[in-house]
TIVEXGU-421916 format. One record per residue (C-alpha): residue number from 1; z, x, y; residue in three letters. Coordinates in steps of 0.2 Angstrom, whole numbers, plus 5000, padded with zeros to 4 digits. Each point is the difference from the previous one (the first is absolute). Layout:
<rs>
[NUM,[Z,X,Y],'Ala'] ...
</rs>
This chain:
<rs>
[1,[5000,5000,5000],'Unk'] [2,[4996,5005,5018],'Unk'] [3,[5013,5003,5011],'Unk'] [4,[4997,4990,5016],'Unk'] [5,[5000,5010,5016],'Unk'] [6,[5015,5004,5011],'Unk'] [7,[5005,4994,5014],'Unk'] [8,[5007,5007,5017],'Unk'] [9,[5020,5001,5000],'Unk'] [10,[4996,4997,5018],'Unk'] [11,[4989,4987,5006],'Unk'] [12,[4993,4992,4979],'Unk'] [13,[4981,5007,5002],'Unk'] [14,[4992,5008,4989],'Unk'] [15,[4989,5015,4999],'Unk'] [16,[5014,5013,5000],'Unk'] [17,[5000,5019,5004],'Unk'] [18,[5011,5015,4996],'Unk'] [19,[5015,5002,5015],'Unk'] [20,[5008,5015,5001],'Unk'] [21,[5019,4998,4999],'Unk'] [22,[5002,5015,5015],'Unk'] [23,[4986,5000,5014],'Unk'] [24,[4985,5012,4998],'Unk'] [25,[5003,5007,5019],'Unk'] [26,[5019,5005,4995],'Unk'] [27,[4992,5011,4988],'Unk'] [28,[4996,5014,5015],'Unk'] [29,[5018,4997,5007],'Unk'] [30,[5011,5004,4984],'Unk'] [31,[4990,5015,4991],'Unk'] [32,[5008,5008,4983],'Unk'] [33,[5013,5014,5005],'Unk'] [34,[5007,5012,4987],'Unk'] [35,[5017,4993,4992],'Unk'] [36,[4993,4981,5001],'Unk'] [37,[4992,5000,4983],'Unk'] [38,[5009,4988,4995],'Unk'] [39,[4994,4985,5011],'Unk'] [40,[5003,4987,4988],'Unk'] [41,[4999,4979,4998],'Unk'] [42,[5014,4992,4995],'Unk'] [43,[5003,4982,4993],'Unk'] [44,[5018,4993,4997],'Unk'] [45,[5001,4981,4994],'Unk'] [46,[5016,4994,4994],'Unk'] [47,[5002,4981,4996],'Unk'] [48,[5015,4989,5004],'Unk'] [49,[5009,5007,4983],'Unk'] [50,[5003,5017,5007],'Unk'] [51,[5003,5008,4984],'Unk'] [52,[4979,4996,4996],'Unk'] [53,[4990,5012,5009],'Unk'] [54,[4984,5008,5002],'Unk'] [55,[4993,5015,5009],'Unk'] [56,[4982,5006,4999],'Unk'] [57,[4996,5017,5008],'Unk'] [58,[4983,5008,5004],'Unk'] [59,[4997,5016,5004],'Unk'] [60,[4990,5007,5017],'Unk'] [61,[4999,4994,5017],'Unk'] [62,[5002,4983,5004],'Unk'] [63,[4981,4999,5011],'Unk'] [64,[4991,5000,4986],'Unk'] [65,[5006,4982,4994],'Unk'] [66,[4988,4986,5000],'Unk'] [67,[5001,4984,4999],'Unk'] [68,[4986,4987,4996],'Unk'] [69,[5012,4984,5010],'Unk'] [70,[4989,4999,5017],'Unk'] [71,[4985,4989,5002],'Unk'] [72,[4984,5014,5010],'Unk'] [73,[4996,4990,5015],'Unk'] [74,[5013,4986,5008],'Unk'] [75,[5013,5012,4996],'Unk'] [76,[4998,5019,4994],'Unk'] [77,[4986,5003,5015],'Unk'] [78,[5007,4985,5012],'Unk'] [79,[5018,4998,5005],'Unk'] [80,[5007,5014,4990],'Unk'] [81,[4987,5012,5007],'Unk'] [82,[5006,4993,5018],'Unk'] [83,[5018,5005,4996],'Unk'] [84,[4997,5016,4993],'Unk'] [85,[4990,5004,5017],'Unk'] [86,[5014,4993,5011],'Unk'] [87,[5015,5008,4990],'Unk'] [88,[4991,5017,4998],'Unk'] [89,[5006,5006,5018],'Unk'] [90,[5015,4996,4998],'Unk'] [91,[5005,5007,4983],'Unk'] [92,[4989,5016,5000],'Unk'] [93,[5016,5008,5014],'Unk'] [94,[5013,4993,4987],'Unk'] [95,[4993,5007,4986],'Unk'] [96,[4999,5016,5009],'Unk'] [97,[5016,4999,5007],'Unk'] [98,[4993,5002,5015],'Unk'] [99,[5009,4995,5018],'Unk'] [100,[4996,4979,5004],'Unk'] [101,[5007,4983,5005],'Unk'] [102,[4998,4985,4990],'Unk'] [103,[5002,4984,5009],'Unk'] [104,[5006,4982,4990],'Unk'] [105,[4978,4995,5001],'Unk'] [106,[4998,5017,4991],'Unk'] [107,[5015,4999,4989],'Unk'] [108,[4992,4982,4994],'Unk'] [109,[4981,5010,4997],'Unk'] [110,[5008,5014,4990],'Unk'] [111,[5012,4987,4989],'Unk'] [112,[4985,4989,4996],'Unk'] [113,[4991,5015,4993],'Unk'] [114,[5013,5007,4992],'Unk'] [115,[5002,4981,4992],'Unk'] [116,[4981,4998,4997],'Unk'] [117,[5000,5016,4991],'Unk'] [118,[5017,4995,4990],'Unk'] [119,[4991,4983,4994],'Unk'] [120,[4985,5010,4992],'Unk'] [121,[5010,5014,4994],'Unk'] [122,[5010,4986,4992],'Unk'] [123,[4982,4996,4987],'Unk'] [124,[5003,5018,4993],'Unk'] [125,[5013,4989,4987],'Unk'] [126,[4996,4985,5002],'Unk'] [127,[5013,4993,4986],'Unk'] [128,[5013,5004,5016],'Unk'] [129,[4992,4993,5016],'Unk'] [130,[5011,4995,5011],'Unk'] [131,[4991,4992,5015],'Unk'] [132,[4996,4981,4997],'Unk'] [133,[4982,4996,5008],'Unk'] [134,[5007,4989,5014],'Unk'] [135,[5008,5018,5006],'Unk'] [136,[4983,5009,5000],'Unk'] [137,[4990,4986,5007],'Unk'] [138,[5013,5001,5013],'Unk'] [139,[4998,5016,5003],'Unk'] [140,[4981,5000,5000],'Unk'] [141,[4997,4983,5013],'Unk'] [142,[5016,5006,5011],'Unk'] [143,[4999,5019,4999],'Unk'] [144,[5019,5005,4996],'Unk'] [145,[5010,5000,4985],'Unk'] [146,[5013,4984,4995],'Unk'] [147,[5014,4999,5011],'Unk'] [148,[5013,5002,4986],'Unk'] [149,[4992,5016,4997],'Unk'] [150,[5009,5016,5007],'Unk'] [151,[4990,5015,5003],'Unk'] [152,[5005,5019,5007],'Unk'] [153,[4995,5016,5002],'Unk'] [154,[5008,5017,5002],'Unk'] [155,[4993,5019,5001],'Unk'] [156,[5000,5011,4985],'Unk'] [157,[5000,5018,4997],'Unk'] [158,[4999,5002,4982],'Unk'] [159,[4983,5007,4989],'Unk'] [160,[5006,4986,4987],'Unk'] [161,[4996,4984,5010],'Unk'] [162,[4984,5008,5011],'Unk'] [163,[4991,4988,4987],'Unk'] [164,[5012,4988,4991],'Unk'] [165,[5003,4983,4994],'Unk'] [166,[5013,4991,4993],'Unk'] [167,[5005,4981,4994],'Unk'] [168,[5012,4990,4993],'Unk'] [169,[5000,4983,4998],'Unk'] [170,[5015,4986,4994],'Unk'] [171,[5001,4982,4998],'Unk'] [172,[5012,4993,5011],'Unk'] [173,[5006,4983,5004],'Unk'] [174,[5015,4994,5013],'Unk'] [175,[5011,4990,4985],'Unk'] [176,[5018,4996,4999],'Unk'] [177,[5004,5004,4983],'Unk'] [178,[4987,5014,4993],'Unk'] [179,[4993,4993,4984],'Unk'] [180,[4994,5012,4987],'Unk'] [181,[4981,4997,4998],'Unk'] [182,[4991,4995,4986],'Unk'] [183,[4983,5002,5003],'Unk'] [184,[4989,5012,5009],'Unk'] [185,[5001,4997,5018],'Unk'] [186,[4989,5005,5012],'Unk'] [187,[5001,5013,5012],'Unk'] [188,[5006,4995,5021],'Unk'] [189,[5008,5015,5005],'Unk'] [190,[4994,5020,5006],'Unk'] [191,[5003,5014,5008],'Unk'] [192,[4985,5011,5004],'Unk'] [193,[5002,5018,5007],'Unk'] [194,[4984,5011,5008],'Unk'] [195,[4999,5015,5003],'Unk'] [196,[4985,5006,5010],'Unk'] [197,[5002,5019,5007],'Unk'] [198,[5013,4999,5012],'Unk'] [199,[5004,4981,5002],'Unk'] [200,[5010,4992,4987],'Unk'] [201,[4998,4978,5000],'Unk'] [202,[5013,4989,4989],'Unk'] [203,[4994,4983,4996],'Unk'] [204,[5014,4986,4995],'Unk'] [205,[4996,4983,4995],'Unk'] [206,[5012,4988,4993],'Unk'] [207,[5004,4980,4999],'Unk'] [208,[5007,4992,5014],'Unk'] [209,[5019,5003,5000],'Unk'] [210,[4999,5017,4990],'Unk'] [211,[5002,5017,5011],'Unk'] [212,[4999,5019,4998],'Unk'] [213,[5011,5012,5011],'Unk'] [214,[4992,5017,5003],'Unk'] [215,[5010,5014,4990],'Unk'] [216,[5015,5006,5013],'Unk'] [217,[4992,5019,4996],'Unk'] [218,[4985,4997,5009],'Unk'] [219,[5002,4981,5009],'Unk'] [220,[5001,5011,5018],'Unk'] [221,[4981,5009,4997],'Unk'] [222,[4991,4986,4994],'Unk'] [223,[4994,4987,5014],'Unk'] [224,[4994,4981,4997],'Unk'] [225,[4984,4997,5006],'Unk'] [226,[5000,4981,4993],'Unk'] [227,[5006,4989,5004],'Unk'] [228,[4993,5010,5018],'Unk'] [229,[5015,5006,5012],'Unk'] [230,[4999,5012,5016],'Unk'] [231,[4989,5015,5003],'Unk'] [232,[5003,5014,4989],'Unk'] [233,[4999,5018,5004],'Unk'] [234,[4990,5008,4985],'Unk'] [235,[5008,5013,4989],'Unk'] [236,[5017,4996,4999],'Unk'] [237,[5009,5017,5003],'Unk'] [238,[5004,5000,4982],'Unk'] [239,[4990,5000,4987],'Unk'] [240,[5003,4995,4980],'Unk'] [241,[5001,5012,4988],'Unk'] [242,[4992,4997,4982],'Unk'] [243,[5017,4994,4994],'Unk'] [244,[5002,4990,5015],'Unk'] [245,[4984,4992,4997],'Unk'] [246,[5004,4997,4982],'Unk'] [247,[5016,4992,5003],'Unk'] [248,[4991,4988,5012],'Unk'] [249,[4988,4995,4987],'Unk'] [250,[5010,4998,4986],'Unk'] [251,[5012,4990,5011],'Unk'] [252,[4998,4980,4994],'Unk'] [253,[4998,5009,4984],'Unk'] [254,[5017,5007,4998],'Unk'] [255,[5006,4987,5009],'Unk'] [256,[4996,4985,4988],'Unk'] [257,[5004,5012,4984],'Unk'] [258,[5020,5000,5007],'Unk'] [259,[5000,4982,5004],'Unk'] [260,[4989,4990,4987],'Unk'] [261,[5009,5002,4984],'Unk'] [262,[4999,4986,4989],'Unk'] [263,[5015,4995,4988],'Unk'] [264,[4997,4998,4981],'Unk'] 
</rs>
């Protein structure tokens, strides 16, 4: 039997075309440096019984994923090629660590990429999508992610997370006495961490009612950029270190492992 076409994550079309996880033009901004072999893609999924887990690895740099999720035309060469023109400027100086200002209309360009690029990088396993498609059509008609979203950035000075990925996702639900599952359920639940060259994002997105603090280690170096606030002064004077950018990542992770443990 013939499998019937796809169809865009975004907008339902057919006619889909490879997308890149991390933008071609970053490609110039981030070369390989010696000590930064080990640019690596990470995927952590752990369901609502914490003790069932599963990880998936793959080697090399995260820019040479693809992904076969966006339709050529209304999409891929259409509103998502406008964004990547308008965010350019204004990540190539973060990436770089370079000396800049973002203003809140800027913070909101440089969240919806980072959102637009989480949402496809989420079709590298699709079993653990997150995103429902009320959330990407959102993000696609209005140009900014969902407002229960919360998005950052911070500057980073490791060779580890130059070119790095990492997810983990959960199924979560506001309830007011936890029952243990018995079935499967679907994932609702992720934190995505990006590291491009110097600029390292952190994507959090959870039900209504459900929040993640920053870790206290690095909660001073790492500024929200959405929800939008005032004007930031780009880099911060500090900058995270590999482990400071691992325990960021790793955060909703660790903290769901100490708090979801299911009785026998």
């Amino acid at each position: 039997m013939v499998k019937p076409p796809g169809r865009c994550i975004f907008c339902g079309r057919r006619g889909l075309s490879k997308e890149h996880i991390w933008s071609e033009w970053t490609y110039k901004l981030v070369p390989k440096v010696p000590g930064a072999e080990r640019d690596i893609f990470v995927l952590s999924s752990t369901p609502i019984k914490t003790d069932l887990r599963s990880r998936k690895t793959m080697q090399g740099s995260p820019n040479v994923l693809q992904v076969r999720k966006v339709c050529k035309y209304h999409c891929n060469s259409g509103w998502m090629s406008a964004l990547e023109t308008k965010a350019e400027p204004l990540l190539t100086p973060l990436i770089l660590g370079e000396t800049t200002t973002i203003e809140p209309e800027q913070q909101k360009v440089v969240a919806t990429w980072l959102a637009m690029k989480g949402m496809v990088a989420e079709f590298t396993r699709p079993v653990d999508v997150t995103t429902t498609q009320e959330e990407r059509s959102l993000l696609m008609n209005e140009l900014k992610p969902p407002d229960h979203w919360r998005i950052y950035i911070a500057k980073q000075s490791g060779n580890w997370w130059r070119t790095a990925y990492y997810r983990h996702t959960a199924s979560l639900s506001v309830v007011r006495s936890p029952i243990k599952p018995v079935r499967p359920f679907g994932k609702n639940a992720q934190s995505v961490t990006i590291g491009i060259g110097a600029l390292l994002a952190h994507i959090v997105s959870a039900p209504a009612g459900i929040d993640f603090n920053l870790p206290a280690e690095v909660r001073r170096n790492v500024w929200p950029i959405w929800p939008t606030g005032d004007q930031i002064i780009w880099p911060p004077p500090v900058a995270l270190n590999d482990t400071d950018a691992q325990t960021l990542a790793t955060a909703m992770e660790r903290t769901l492992s100490a708090t979801m443990r299911w009785i026998p």
